[in-house]
C-alpha positions as CSV (number, residue, x, y, z in Angstrom):
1,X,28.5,3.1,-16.2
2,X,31.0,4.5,-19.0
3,X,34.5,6.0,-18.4
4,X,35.8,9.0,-19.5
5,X,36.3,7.7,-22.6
6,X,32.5,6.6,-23.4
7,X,33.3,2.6,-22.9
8,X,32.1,0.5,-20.2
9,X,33.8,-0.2,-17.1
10,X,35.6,-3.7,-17.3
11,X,34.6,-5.0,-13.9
12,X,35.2,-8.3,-11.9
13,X,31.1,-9.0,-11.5
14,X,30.7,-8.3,-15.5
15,X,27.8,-5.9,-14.4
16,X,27.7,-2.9,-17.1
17,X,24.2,-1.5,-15.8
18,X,21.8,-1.5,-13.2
19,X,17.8,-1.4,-13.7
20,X,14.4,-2.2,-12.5
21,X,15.4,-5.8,-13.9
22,X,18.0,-6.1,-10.9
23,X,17.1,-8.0,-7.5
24,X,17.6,-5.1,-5.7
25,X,18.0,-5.3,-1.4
26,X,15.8,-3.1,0.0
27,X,16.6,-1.2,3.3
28,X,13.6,-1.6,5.9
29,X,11.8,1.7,4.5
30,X,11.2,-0.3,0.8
31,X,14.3,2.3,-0.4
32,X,17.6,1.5,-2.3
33,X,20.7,2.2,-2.2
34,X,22.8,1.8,-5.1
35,X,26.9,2.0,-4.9
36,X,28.9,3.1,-7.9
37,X,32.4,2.2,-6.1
38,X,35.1,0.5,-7.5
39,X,35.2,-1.5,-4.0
40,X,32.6,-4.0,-3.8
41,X,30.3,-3.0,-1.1
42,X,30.7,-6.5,1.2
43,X,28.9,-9.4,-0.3
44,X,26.1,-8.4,1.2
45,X,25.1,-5.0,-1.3
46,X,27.1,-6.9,-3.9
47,X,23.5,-7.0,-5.9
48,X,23.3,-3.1,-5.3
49,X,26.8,-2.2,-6.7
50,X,27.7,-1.0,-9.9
51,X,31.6,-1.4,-10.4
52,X,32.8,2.1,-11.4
53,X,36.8,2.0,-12.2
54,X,39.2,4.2,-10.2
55,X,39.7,6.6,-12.3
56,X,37.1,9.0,-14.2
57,X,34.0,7.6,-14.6
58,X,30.3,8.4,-16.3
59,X,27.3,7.4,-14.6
60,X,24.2,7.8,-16.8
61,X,20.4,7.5,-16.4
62,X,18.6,6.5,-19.2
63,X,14.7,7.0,-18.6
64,X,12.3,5.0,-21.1
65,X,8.4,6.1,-21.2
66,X,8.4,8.7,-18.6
67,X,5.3,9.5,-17.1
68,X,3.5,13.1,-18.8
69,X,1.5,13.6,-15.7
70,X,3.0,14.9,-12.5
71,X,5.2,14.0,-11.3
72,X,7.3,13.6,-14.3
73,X,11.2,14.1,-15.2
74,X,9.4,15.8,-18.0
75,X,8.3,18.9,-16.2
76,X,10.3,19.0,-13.7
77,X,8.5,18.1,-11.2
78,X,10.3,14.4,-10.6
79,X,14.0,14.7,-10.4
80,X,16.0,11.6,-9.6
81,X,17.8,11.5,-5.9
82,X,21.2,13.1,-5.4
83,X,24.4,11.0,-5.5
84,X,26.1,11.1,-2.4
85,X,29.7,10.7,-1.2
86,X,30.5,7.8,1.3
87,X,32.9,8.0,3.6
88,X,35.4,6.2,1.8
89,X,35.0,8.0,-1.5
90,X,35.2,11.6,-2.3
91,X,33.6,13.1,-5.8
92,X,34.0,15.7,-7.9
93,X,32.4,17.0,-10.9
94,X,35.0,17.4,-13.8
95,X,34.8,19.1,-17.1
96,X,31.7,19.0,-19.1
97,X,31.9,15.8,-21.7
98,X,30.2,15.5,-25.0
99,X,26.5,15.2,-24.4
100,X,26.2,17.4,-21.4
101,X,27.6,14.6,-19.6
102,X,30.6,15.7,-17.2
103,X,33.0,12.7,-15.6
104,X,33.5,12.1,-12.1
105,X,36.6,11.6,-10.9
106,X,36.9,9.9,-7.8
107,X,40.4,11.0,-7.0
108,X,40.0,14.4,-6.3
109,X,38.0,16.0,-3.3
110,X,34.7,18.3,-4.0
């Protein structure tokens, strides 16, 4: 999780990533749900919450070793599952940043 400007989001819970390495709560179908917020979740999610500040922020996936064979971010034919809005927090895609990255600023409606 980066800001706008490319540093990392000063947060109360000093968590700067999330990864296969995090204790993760599972819903009853073995899925996750993560929340980029810059409300904790309830204590409950907390260990599913990645702090994102109020303002723009940058949420980046960084794959290591992806498979070749299908399916595979590689050729398409794995792609990673769309961020949604909750009901408390509206997104918007903002200008493109360096990278190909764009910043998502959570104070303006989609």
């Amino acid at each position: 999780m980066y800001d706008a400007g490319y540093f990392f989001v000063p947060n109360p819970i000093n968590r700067y990533t999330v990864s296969s390495r995090n204790k993760f709560v599972t819903n009853a179908d073995g899925s996750v749900d993560l929340y980029l917020q810059a409300d904790s979740p309830g204590k409950a999610r907390e260990a599913n919450w990645l702090p994102a500040p109020k303002t723009k922020f940058i949420p980046m996936l960084r794959l290591y070793w992806p498979k070749q064979n299908p399916p595979s971010i590689i050729d398409g034919t794995w792609k990673p599952p769309a961020a949604t809005r909750s009901y408390r927090q509206e997104y918007k895609i903002s200008r493109p940043h360096r990278n190909g990255c764009d910043a998502v600023d959570p104070n303006q409606a989609a």
